[in-house]
Steps between C-alpha positions, in 0.01 A plus 500: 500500500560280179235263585651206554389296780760494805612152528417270855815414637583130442413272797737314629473107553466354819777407715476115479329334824787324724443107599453476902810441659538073649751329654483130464602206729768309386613163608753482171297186378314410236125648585612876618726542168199359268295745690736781441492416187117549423539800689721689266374378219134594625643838558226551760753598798844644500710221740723694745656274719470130550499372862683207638426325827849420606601298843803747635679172699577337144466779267269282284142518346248367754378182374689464191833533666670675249764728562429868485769567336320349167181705563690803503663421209169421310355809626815666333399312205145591483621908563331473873584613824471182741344539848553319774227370746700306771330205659694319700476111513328484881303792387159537649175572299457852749931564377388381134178750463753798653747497260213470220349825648851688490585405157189556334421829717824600350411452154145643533651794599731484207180506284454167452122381464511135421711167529533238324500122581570188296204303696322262235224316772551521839211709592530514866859647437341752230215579746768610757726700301225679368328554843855596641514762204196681534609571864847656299264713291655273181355286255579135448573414135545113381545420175503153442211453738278240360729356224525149398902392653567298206422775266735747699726254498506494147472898473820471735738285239335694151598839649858369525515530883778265616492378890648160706324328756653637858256307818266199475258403743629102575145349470462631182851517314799349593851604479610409150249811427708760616711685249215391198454772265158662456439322162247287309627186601494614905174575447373229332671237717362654846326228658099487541333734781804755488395840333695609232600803659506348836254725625472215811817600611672146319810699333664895506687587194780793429474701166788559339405635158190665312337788331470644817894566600732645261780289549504127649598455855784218531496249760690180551332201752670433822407256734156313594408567816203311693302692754255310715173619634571661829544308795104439645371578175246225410543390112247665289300282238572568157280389142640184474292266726686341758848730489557842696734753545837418763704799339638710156785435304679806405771581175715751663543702173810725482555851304790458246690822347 
C-alpha cells in the first residue's frame, strides 16, 4: 500500500422533488386564466389538464356561452389537454354531482392530487367544492381567494392578459357592454355595487391573449343574443336597489382562422 487514503465515492445530488400534479377548472374567462397564471408562476403544482363544464345540446361553455371550440383552442394555446365535463342545460344537481365524480375519479387516478378554482369570495361555493373534494381524496386549491377584485383587476391588464366582455347579467350591465375589452377604462367606468371582477355573477368574459397561452386565440363577434330567465323563474334581486334580473345578454363570439 502507498498510503494514500482511498477516496469516498462522490455523492450524487438529489433528483429534484416533482410539483403535485393539478388540473384546473376553466371557464376561458378572466378569473381561471389569472389563476393559472399565479399557478405557474408559483411553481407550487404542475397543471395537467384544465376542465371545462360544457352543455353537449349547444356545444358551449355553461354560463358563459362560449363556444367550445375557443376553449379548445386556448387550451392549445396554453400547451393543455382540455376535458370535458358535460352538463346539459336541464341538468339536475344529482346528473351535475355524477359527472363531477367521473371526471375527477378519472384524474385522481391519473395522479392528480389537487384542483384548482378561480373562486375570489363566494364561500358557500368554496365550502362545497372543498367538502365535495375531500370525499375524491383531492385537495382544493384557490388562489385568488381573499384578494381585493380591483387589485386583480389591475394584476389582470399589467400582466398583459387581453379578454372581451361575452354575458351580462341585465340588472347590472346592459347590452352596449358586450364586446368591451378587459381594459382600464371598462373597469373604471363599471357602475357602483358591480364587482370588478363580477364575482356577483354581473358579467363573463373570454380571454383571448396573455402570458399564460403562447399564441393569441382569434375571434370575431357575431350576433347578440338575449336569453330570458326561464319560464316560472321568479326575477332574482340584484345590488342595485329596486332592479332584478329578467335574463343575460350573450356576444356569440366566433373562432376566426
Amino acid at each position: 500500500m502507498d498510503g494514500r487514503r482511498a477516496r469516498a465515492p462522490k455523492a450524487e445530488p438529489p433528483e429534484p422533488m416533482s410539483a403535485p400534479k393539478a388540473v384546473m377548472f376553466w371557464s376561458g374567462g378572466k378569473d381561471s386564466s389569472l389563476a393559472l397564471d399565479r399557478i405557474r408562476r408559483g411553481g407550487e403544482f404542475d397543471v395537467t389538464a384544465l376542465i371545462t363544464t360544457v352543455n353537449p345540446e349547444f356545444g358551449r361553455v355553461s354560463m358563459h356561452g362560449v363556444r367550445e371550440a375557443l376553449v379548445v383552442r386556448q387550451a392549445e394555446a396554453a400547451d393543455l389537454p382540455l376535458v370535458r365535463m358535460e352538463v346539459p342545460a336541464a341538468s339536475t344537481n344529482a346528473a351535475y354531482v355524477a359527472s363531477l365524480q367521473s371526471v375527477l375519479e378519472a384524474q385522481r387516478r391519473a395522479g392528480v392530487e389537487a384542483v384548482i378554482f378561480g373562486d375570489i369570495f363566494l364561500e358557500d361555493l368554496r365550502a362545497w367544492r372543498e367538502g365535495f373534494l375531500a370525499q375524491a381524496g383531492l385537495k382544493g386549491v384557490f388562489p385568488l381567494w381573499g384578494g381585493d377584485t380591483r387589485a386583480l383587476a389591475g394584476e389582470f391588464v399589467e400582466r398583459g392578459f387581453e379578454g372581451v366582455v361575452c354575458c351580462v347579467d341585465d340588472a347590472r350591465l346592459d347590452e352596449q357592454s358586450l364586446g368591451r375589452a378587459l381594459d382600464v377604462a371598462f373597469f373604471a367606468e363599471l357602475p357602483a355595487g358591480v364587482d370588478p371582477c363580477g364575482e356577483n355573477g354581473e358579467y363573463h368574459s373570454f380571454v383571448a391573449s396573455g402570458p399564460i397561452f403562447r399564441c393569441s386565440v382569434r375571434w370575431r363577434a357575431g350576433e347578440r343574443v338575449y336569453r330570458p330567465l326561464a319560464a316560472g323563474a321568479p326575477a332574482a334581486p340584484a345590488a342595485s336597489a329596486g332592479s332584478t334580473t329578467r335574463g343575460f345578454w350573450f356576444l356569440d363570439l366566433l373562432p376566426e382562422a
